[in-house]
C-alpha positions, 0 to 999 in steps of 0.5 A: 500500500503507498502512502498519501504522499507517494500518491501525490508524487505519482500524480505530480510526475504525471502531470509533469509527462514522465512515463510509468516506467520511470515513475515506478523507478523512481518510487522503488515500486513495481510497476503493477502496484504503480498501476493499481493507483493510476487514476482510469477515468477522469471522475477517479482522478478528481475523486483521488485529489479530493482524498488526498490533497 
């Protein structure tokens, strides 16, 4: 499970146009856990950043 604020840094390097591969590099995570919290709809990111930021 990933805390608050690796979420928020996964959503800021999105933002920011790194790939999902180097995100998951940089966070030392795996790349399937690095999906389970990507946002797949755009009601699912605004929901996410209403949670946790």
């Amino acid at each position: 499970m990933l805390k608050k604020g690796e979420v928020k840094m996964i959503h800021k390097m999105l933002k920011d146009g790194l790939s999902k591969s180097s995100i998951a590099r940089k966070l030392g995570i795996s790349r399937d856990t690095f999906a389970h919290h990507l946002p797949c709809q755009e009601v699912f990111c605004v929901l996410v950043q209403f949670l946790y930021l």
